[in-house]
C-alpha positions in Angstrom: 7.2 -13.6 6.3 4.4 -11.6 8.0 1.7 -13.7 9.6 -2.0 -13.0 8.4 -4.1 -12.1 11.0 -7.2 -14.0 12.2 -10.6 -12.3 11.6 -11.1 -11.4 14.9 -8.0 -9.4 15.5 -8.4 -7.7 12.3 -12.0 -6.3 13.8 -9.8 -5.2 16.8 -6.6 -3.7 15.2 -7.3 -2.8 11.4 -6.2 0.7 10.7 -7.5 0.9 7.7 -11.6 1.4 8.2 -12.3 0.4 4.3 -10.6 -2.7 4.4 -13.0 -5.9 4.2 -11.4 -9.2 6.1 -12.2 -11.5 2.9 -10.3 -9.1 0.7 -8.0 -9.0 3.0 -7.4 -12.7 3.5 -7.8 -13.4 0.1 -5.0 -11.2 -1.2 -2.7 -11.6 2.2 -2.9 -15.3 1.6 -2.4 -15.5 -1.9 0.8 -13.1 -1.6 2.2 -15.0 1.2 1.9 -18.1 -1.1 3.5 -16.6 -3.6 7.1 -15.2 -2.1 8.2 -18.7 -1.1 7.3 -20.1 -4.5 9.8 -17.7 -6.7 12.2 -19.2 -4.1 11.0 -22.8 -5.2 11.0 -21.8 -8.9 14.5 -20.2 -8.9 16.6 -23.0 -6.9 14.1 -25.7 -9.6 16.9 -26.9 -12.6 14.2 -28.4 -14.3 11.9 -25.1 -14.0 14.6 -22.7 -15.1 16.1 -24.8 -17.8 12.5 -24.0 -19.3 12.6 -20.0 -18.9 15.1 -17.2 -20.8 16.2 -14.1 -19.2 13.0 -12.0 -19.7 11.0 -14.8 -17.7 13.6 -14.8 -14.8 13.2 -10.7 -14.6 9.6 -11.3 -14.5 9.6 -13.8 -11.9 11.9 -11.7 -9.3 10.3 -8.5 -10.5 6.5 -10.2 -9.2 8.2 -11.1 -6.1 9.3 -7.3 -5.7 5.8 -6.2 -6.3 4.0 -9.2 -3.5 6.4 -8.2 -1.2 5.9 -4.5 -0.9 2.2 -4.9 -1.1 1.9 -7.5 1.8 3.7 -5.1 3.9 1.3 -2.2 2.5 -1.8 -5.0 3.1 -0.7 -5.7 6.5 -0.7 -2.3 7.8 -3.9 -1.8 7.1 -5.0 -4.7 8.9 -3.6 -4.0 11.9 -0.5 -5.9 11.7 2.2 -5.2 14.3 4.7 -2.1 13.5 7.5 -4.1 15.2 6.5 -7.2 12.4 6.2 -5.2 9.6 9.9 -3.5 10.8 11.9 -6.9 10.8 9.8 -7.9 7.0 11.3 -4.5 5.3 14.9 -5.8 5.4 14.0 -8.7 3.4 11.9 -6.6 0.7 15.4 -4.4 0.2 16.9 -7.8 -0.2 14.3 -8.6 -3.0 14.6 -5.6 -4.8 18.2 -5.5 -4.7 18.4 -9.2 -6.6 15.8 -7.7 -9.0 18.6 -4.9 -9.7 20.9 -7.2 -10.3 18.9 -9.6 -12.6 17.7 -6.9 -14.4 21.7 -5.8 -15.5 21.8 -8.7 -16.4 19.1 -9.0 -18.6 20.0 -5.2 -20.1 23.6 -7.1 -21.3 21.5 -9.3 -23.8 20.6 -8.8 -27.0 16.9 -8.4 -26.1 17.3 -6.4 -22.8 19.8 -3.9 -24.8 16.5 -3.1 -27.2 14.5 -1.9 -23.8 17.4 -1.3 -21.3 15.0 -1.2 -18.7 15.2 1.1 -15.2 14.8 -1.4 -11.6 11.8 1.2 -10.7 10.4 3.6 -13.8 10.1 6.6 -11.8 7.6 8.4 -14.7 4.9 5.3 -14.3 2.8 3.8 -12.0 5.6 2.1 -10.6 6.7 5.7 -8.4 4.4 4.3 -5.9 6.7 1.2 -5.5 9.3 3.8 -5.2 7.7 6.1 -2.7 6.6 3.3 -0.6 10.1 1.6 -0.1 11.7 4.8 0.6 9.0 5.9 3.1 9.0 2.5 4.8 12.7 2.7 5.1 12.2 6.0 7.4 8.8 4.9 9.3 10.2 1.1 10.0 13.7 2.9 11.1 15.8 1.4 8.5 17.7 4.9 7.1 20.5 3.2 6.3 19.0 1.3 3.5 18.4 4.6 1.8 21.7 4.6 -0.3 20.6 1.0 -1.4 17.0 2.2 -2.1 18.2 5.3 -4.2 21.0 2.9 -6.0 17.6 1.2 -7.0 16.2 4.2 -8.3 19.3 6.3 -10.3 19.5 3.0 -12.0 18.5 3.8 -16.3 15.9 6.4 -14.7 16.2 9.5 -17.4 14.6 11.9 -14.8 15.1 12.2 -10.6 11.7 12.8 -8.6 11.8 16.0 -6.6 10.0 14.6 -3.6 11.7 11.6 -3.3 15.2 12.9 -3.4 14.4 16.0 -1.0 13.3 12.9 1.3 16.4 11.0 0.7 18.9 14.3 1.0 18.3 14.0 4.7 20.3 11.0 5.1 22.1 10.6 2.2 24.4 12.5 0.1 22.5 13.2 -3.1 23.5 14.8 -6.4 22.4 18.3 -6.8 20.9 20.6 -7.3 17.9 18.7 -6.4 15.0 18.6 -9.0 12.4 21.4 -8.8 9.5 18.9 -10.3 8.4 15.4 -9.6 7.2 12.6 -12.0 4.2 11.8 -11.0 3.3 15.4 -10.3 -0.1 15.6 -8.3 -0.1 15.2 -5.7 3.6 14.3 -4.7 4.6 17.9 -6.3 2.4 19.7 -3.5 4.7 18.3 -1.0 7.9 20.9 -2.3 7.0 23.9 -0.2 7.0 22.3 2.6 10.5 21.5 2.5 11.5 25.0 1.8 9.2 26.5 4.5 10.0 28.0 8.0 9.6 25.0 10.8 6.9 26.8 12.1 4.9 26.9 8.6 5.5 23.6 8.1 2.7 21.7 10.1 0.0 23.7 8.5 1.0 23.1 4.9 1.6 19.1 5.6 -2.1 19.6 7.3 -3.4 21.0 4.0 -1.5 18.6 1.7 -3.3 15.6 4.2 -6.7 17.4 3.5 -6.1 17.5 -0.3 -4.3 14.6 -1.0 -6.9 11.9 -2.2 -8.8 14.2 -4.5 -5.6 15.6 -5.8 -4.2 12.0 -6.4 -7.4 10.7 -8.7 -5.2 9.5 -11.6 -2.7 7.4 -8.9 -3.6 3.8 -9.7 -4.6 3.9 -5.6 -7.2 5.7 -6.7 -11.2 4.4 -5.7 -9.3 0.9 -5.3 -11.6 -0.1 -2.4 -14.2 -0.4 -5.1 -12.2 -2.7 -6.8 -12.0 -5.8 -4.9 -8.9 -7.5 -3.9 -6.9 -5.1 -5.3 -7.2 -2.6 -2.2 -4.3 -2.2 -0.2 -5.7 0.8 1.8 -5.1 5.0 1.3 -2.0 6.1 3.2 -0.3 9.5 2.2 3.2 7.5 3.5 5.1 10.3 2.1 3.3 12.7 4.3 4.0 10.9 7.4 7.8 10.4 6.1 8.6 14.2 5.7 6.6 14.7 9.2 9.3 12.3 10.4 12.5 13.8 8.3 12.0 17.4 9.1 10.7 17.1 12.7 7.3 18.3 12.2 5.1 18.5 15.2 2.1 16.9 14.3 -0.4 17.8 16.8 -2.4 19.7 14.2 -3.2 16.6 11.2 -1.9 13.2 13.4 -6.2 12.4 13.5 -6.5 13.4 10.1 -7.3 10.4 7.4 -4.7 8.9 5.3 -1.9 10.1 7.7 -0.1 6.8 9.4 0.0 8.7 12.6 0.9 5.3 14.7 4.0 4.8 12.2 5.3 8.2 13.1 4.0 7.8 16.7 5.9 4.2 17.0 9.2 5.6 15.5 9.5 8.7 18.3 8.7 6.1 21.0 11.2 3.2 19.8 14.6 3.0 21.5 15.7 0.4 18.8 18.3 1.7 16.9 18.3 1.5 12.8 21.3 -0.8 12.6 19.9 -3.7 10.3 20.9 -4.0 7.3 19.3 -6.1 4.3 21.1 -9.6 3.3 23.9 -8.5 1.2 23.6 -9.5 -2.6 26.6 -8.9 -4.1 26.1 -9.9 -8.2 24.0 -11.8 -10.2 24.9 -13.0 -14.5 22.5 -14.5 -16.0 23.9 -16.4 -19.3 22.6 -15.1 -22.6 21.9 -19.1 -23.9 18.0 -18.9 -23.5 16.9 -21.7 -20.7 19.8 -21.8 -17.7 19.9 -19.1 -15.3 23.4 -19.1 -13.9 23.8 -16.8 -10.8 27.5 -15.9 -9.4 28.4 -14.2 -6.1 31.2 -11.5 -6.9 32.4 -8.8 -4.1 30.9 -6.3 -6.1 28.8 -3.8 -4.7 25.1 -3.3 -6.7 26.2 0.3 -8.3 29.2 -0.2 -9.1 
């Protein structure tokens, strides 16, 4: 779990300027509460022999969303790179067991009616998307990206263009790749970039930095600082993540705001390899009798 910082190193380290330490703590805290309770709740017989499927899917799906926020959060506070690097394989781990439980919950009765995606790439929930993926290059975990994307193809009717030009640098991806993305503005002003001569390339990254918050005024992001705990802090991640993937020198947008530069900057600098992997889940069943969660571990890989 990430540690919350003390208000006096969040005045020295916070990154993100519009952060306030009582929302901060407030939301940190509560979050960091939270995780270890699903973990409480799901190894409870008498707590689970009160629940049915949905309820389970909802519980590991909450634990999905804490996670990847408190690693958002933390940033913005000021939290260690290094700390929020040895957090991310544990979120993968989460999201993976939500795959799985989610399956499990489309072989019911009730989950066939819905037959629900892991990540709906067409809602709000792309930024959950766009955040692991972008975290798994900034962090140095690339080789969770299969996993990541196994999350995503998963009952998604559409591919995201940006997400899967991202991913196509280190990992094989079907093709062609898609010429739109689902949440369009502002991820869909990314596109060129990929397609552009290297030397083009920091200027148009530079304009997409300059643009981005305006252009991203129906994101759910969107004037969150005004809305109280809810504020995780405005970071164009996928802006930093190309920068990364295609070897952009950044020297013209690094100061700009909403660019991670210290991510990208941490990365270039690190001699620690990306050889950590995520706790392996292999399979989860979870019985169609409403009440008992039953989990078995198979040797079956999550996409197959």
């Amino acid at each position: 779990m990430i540690n919350i910082l003390a208000q006096t190193e969040f005045r020295q380290l916070k990154r993100e300027p519009l952060l306030d330490y009582a929302a901060y703590n407030d939301e940190a805290t509560d979050i960091a509460r939270r995780i270890p309770n699903t973990e409480k709740k799901l190894s409870d017989a008498v707590w689970l022999s009160g629940r049915d499927e949905a309820a389970l899917v909802r519980l590991i799906q909450a634990r999905c969303d804490y996670a990847i926020d408190l690693l958002s959060i933390s940033y913005s506070a000021g939290v260690a790179i290094a700390e929020l690097r040895d957090f991310f394989p544990s979120v993968v781990a989460y999201f993976d067991e939500y795959a799985l439980y989610t399956r499990a919950f489309n072989r019911t009765a009730e989950g066939a009616r819905i037959n629900s995606p892991v990540i709906y790439l067409q809602d709000t929930e792309f930024q959950i998307a766009n955040r692991l993926l972008c975290f798994s290059i900034l962090l140095g975990h690339t080789r969770l990206i299969p996993r990541i994307m196994a999350l995503l193809d998963y009952n998604n009717p559409v591919r995201d263009g940006l997400l899967e030009r991202i991913a196509s640098l280190y990992a094989e991806r079907p093709t062609p790749l898609p010429d739109d993305c689902t949440r369009h503005l502002p991820y869909y002003m990314t596109l060129p970039i990929f397609d552009a001569q290297p030397c083009e390339r920091p200027g148009l990254v530079k304009a997409y930095l300059l643009d981005w918050y305006q252009a991203s005024c129906r994101e759910p992001y969107h004037d969150s600082h005004t809305q109280g705990s809810s504020f995780l802090g405005y970071w164009a991640w996928e802006a930093a993540a190309i920068t990364v993937a295609l070897g952009i020198d950044d020297l013209s947008y690094r100061d700009l705001p909403f660019y991670p530069h210290d991510l990208v900057e941490h990365l270039k600098n690190s001699t620690v390899a990306s050889t950590t992997e995520a706790p392996h889940i292999e399979t989860v069943e979870v019985s169609a009798n409403g009440g008992e969660a039953f989990i078995t571990v198979r040797d079956t890989q999550l996409g197959q």
